[in-house]
C-alpha positions as CSV (number, residue, x, y, z in Angstrom):
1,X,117.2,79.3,94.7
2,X,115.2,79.4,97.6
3,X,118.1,79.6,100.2
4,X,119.3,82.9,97.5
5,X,115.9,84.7,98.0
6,X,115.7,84.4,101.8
7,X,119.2,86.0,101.3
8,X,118.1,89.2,99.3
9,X,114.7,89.3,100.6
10,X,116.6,89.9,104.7
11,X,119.3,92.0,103.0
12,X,116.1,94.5,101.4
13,X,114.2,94.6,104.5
14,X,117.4,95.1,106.6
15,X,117.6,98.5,104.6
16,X,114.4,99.6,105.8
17,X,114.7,99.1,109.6
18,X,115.5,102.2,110.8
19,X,113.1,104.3,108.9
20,X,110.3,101.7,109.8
21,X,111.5,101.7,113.5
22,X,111.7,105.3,113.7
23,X,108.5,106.1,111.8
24,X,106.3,104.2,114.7
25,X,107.9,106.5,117.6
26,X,106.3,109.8,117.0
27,X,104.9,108.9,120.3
28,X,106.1,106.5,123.1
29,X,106.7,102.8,122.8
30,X,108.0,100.3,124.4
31,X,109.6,97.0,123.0
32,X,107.2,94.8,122.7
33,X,104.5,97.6,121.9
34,X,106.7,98.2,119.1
35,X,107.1,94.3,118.1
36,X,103.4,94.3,118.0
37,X,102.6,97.8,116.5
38,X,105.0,97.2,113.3
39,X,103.2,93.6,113.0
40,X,99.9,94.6,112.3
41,X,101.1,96.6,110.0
42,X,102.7,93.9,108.0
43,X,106.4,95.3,109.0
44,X,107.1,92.4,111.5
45,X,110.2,92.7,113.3
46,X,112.0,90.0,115.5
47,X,112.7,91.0,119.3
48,X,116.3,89.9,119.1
49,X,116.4,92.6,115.9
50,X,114.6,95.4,117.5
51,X,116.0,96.0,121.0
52,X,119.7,96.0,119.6
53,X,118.7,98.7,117.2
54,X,116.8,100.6,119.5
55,X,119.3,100.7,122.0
56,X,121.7,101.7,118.7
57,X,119.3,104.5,118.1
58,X,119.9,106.3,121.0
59,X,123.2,105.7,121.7
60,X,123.2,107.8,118.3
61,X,121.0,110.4,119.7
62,X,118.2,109.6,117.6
63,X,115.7,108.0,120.5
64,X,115.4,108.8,124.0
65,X,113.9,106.6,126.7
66,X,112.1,107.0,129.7
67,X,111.4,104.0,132.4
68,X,107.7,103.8,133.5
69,X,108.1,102.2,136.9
70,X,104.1,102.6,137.8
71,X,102.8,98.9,136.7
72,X,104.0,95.4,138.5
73,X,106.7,95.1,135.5
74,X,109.2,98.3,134.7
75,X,108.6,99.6,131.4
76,X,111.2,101.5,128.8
77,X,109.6,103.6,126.4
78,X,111.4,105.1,123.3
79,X,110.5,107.8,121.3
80,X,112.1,110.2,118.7
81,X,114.4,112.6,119.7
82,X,114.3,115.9,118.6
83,X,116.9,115.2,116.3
84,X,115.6,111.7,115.4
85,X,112.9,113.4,114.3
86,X,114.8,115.6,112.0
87,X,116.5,112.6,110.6
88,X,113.3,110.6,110.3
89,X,112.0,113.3,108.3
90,X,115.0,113.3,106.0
91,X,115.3,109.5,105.9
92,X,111.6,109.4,104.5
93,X,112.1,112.1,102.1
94,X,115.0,109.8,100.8
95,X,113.2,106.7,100.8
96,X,109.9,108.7,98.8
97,X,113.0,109.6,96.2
98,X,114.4,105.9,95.8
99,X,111.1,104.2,95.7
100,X,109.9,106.6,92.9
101,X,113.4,106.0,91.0
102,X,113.0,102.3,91.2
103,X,109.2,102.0,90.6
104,X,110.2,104.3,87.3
105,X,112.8,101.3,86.7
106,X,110.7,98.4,87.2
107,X,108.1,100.1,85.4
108,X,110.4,100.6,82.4
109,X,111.5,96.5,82.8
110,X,107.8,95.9,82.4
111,X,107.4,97.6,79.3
112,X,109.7,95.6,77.1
């Protein structure tokens, strides 16, 4: 049973990667800004997860990147592209729809 819920509980927050990714890059971010940015907000994400889907993101057109090569260590910092952000804004308006629909059907299971 246990083995089962790890299952569904990685399949459900696999679903909301992207949106959660993209909502933290209104502004610039590198990786492990990012790792640590979505963690204290409860929305942990590994660093072998992240940096595959970022680099995902904009090979999609959705992020671009810039390397800060001021500091001892070279930098890449993401952020929305213009159309990323027009996608952000529609994935969020989806996810506001389906989270409404399924709090109306758990709602519903609670009442019998």
């Amino acid at each position: 049973m246990d083995e089962l819920m790890n299952t569904l509980i990685v399949e459900l927050k696999r679903g909301t990667l992207v949106l959660s990714v993209l909502s933290q890059l209104r502004s610039p971010e590198y990786g492990y800004s990012l790792v640590q940015k979505l963690e204290e907000k409860q929305a942990a994400i590994e660093a072998n997860t992240l940096y595959p889907l970022l680099r995902r993101l904009e090979k999609q057109g959705l992020l671009s990147s810039e390397w800060d090569t001021t500091e001892s260590r070279p930098r890449k910092y993401y952020m929305l592209s213009p159309t990323g952000k027009a996608v952000y804004e529609r994935l969020k308006d989806e996810w506001m729809q389906m989270s409404s629909q399924l709090a109306m059907l758990l709602k519903e299971d609670d009442e019998k």
